[in-house]
Residue frames as a rotation matrix with the C-alpha (Angstrom) as fourth column:
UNK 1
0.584 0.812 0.000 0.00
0.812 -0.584 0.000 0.00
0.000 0.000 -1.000 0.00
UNK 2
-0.142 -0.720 0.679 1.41
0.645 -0.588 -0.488 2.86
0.751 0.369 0.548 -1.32
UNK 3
-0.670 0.186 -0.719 1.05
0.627 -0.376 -0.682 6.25
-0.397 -0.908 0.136 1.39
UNK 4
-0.782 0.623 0.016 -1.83
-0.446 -0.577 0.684 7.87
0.436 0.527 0.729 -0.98
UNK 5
-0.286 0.486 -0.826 -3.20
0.030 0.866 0.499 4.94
0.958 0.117 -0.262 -0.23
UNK 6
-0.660 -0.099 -0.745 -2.84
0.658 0.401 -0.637 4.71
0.361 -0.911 -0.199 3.15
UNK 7
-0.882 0.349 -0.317 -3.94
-0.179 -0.870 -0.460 8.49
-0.436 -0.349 0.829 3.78
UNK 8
-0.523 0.838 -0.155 -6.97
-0.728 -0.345 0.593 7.60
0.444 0.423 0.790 1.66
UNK 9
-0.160 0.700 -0.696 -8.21
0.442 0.681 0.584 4.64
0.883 -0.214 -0.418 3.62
UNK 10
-0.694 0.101 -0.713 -7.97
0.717 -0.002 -0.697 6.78
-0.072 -0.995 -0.071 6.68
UNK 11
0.611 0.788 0.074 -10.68
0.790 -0.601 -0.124 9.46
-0.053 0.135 -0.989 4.69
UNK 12
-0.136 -0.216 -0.967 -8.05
0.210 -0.960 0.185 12.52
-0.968 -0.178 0.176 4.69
UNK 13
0.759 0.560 -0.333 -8.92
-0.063 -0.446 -0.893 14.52
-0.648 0.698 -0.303 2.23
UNK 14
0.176 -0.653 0.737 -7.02
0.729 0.589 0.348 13.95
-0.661 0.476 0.580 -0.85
UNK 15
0.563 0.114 0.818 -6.94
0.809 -0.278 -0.518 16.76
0.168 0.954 -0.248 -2.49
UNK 16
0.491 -0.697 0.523 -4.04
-0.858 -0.493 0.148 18.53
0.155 -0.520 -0.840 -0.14
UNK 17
0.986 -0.018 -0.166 -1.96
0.116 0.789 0.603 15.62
0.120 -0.614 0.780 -0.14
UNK 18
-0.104 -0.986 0.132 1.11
0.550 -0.168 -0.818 16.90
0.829 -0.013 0.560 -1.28
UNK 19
-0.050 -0.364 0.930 0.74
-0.190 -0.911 -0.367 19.38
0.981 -0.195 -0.023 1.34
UNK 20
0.875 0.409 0.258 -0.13
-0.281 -0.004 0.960 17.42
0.394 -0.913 0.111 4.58
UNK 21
-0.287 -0.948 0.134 3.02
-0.848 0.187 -0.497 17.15
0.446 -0.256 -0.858 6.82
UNK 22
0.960 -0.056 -0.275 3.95
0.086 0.991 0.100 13.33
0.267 -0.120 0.956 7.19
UNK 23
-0.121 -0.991 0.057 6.99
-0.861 0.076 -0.503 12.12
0.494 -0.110 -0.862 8.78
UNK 24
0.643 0.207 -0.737 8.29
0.008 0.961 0.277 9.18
0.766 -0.184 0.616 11.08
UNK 25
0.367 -0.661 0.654 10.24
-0.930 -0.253 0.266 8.12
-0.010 -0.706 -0.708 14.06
UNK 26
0.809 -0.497 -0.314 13.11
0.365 0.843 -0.396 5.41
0.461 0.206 0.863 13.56
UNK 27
0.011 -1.000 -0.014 16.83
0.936 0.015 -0.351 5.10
0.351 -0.009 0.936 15.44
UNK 28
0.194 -0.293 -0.936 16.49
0.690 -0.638 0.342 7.78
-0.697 -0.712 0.079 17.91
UNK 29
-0.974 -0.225 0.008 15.59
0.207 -0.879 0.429 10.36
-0.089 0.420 0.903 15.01
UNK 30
-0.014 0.969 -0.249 12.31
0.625 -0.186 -0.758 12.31
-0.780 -0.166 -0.603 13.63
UNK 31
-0.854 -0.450 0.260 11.66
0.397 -0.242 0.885 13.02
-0.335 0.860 0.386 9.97
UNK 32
-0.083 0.913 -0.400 9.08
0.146 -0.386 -0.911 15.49
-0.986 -0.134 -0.101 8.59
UNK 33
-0.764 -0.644 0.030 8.18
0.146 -0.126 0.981 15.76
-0.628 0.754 0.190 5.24
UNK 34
-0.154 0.985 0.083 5.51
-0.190 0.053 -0.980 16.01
-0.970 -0.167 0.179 2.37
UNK 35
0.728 0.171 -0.664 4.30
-0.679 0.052 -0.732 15.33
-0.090 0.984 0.154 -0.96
UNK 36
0.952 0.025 -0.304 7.00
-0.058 0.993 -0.098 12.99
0.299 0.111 0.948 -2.19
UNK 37
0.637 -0.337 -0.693 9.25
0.763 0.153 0.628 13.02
-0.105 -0.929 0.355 0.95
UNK 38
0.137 -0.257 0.957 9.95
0.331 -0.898 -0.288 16.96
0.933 0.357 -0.038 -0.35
UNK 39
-0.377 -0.494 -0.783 10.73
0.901 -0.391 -0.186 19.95
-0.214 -0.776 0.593 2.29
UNK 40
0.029 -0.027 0.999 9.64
0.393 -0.919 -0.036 23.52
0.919 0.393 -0.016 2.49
UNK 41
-0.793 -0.065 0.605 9.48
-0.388 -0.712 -0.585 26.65
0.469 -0.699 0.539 5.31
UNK 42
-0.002 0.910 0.415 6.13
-0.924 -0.160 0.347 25.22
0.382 -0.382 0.841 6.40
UNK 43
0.568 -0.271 -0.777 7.77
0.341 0.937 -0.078 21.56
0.749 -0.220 0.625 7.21
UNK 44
-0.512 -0.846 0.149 10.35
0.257 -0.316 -0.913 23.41
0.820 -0.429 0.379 8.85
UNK 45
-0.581 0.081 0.810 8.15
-0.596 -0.719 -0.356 25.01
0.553 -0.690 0.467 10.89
UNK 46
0.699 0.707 0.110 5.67
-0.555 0.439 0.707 22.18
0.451 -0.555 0.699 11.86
UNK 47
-0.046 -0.641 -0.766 9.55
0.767 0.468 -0.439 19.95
0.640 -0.608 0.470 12.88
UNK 48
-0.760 -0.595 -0.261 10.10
0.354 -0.042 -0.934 22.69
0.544 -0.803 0.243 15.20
UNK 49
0.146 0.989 0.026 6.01
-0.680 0.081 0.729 22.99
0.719 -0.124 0.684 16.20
UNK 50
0.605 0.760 -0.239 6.00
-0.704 0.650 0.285 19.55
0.372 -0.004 0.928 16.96
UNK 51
0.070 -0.625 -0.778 9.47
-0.177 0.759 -0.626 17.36
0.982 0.182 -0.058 17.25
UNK 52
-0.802 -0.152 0.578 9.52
-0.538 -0.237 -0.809 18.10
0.260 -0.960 0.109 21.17
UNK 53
-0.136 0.616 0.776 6.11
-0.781 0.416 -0.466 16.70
-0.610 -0.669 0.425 22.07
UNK 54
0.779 0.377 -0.501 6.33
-0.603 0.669 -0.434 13.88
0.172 0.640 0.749 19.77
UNK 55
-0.241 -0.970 0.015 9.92
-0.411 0.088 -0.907 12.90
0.879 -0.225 -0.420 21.46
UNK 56
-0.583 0.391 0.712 8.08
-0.808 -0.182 -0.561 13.37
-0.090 -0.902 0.422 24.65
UNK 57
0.422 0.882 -0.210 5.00
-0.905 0.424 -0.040 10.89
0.054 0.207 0.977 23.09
UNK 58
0.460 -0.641 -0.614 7.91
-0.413 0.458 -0.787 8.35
0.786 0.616 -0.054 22.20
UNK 59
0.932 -0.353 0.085 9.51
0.065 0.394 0.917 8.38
-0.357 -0.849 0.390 25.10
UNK 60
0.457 -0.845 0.278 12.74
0.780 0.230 -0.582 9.01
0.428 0.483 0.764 23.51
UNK 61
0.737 -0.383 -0.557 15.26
0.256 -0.604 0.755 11.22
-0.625 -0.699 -0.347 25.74
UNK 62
-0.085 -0.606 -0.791 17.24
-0.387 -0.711 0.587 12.30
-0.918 0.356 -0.174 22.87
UNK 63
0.367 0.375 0.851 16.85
0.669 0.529 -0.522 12.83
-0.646 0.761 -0.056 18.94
UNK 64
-0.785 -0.493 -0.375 17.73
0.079 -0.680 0.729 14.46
-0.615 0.543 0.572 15.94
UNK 65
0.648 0.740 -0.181 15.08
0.064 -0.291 -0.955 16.27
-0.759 0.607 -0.236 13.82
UNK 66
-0.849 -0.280 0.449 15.59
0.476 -0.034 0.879 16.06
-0.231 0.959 0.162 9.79
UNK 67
0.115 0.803 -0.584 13.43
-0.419 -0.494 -0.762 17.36
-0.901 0.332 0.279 7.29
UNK 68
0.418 0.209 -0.884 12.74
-0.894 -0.079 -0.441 15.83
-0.162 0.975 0.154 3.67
UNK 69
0.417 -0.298 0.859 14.21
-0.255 0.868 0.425 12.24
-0.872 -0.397 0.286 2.61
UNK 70
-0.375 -0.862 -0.340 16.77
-0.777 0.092 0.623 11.14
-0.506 0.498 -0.704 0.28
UNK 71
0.541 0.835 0.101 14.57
-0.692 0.510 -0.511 8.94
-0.478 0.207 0.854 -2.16
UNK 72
-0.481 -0.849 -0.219 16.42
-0.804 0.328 0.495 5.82
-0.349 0.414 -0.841 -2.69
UNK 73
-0.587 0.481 -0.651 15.49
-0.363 0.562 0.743 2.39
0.724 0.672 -0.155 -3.80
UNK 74
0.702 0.553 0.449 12.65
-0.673 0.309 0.672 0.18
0.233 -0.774 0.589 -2.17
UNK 75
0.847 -0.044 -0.530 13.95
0.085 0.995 0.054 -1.98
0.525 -0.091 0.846 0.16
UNK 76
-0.122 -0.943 -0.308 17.06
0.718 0.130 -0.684 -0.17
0.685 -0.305 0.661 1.26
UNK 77
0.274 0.339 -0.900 17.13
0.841 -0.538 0.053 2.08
-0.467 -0.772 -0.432 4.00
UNK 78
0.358 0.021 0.934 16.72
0.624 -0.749 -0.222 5.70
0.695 0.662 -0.281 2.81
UNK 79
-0.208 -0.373 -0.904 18.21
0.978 -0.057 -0.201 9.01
0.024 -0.926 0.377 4.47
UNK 80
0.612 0.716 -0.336 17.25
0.620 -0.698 -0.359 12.06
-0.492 0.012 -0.871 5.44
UNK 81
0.308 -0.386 0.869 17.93
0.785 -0.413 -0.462 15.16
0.537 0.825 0.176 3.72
UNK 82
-0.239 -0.692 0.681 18.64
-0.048 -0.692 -0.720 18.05
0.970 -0.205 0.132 5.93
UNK 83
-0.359 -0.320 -0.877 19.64
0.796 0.386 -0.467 17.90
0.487 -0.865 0.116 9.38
UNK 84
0.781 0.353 0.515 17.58
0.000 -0.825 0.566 20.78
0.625 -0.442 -0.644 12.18
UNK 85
0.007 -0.196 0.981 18.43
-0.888 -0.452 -0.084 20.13
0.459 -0.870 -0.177 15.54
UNK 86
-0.624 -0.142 -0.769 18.80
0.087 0.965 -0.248 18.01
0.777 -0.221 -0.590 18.31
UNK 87
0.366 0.801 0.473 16.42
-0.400 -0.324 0.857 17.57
0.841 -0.503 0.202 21.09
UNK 88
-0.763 -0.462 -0.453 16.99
0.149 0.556 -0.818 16.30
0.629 -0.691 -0.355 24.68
UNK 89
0.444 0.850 0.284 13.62
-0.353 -0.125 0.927 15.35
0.824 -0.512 0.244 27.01
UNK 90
-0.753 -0.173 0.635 13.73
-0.650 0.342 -0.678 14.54
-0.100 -0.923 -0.370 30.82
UNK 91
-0.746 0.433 -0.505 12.88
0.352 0.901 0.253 10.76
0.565 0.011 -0.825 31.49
UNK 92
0.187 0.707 0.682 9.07
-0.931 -0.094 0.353 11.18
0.313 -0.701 0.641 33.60
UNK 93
-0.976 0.038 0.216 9.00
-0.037 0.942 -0.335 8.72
-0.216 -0.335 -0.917 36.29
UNK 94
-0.299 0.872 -0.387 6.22
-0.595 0.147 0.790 6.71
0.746 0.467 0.475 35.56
């Protein structure tokens, strides 16, 4: 299933897909991106919006935020495209 796909079985509207911000969390990073795993000023801004409380969701006490992905073949592991920042959360006791 392709991620058009995906986003269309969940009902989002399809007719802003290039523009909805999509990303992932893998290996103690956090990639944001859209349309086909592109970048702009409005990605930028929703990584540094968002990369904190989504670190925080994770549980992950330290990441690196990217933006945009390096579009390689299927099957191999792909990389990001430009480095932001790092982050650093405080562990909650639970």
């Amino acid at each position: 299933m392709t991620h058009y796909e995906w986003a269309q079985s969940l009902g989002l509207p399809m007719n802003c897909f290039d523009e909805i911000t999509r990303g992932f969390v893998n290996d103690g990073f956090i990639v944001f991106y859209k349309g086909n795993f592109d970048y702009d000023d409005k990605i930028i801004e929703d990584a540094n919006t968002y990369a904190g409380e989504i670190a925080k969701y994770c549980k992950l006490t330290s990441a690196k935020v990217y933006v945009g992905m390096k579009i390689g073949k299927i099957g191999e592991k792909w990389s990001p495209n430009k480095y932001l920042f790092s982050i650093e959360t405080e562990k909650e006791n639970i």
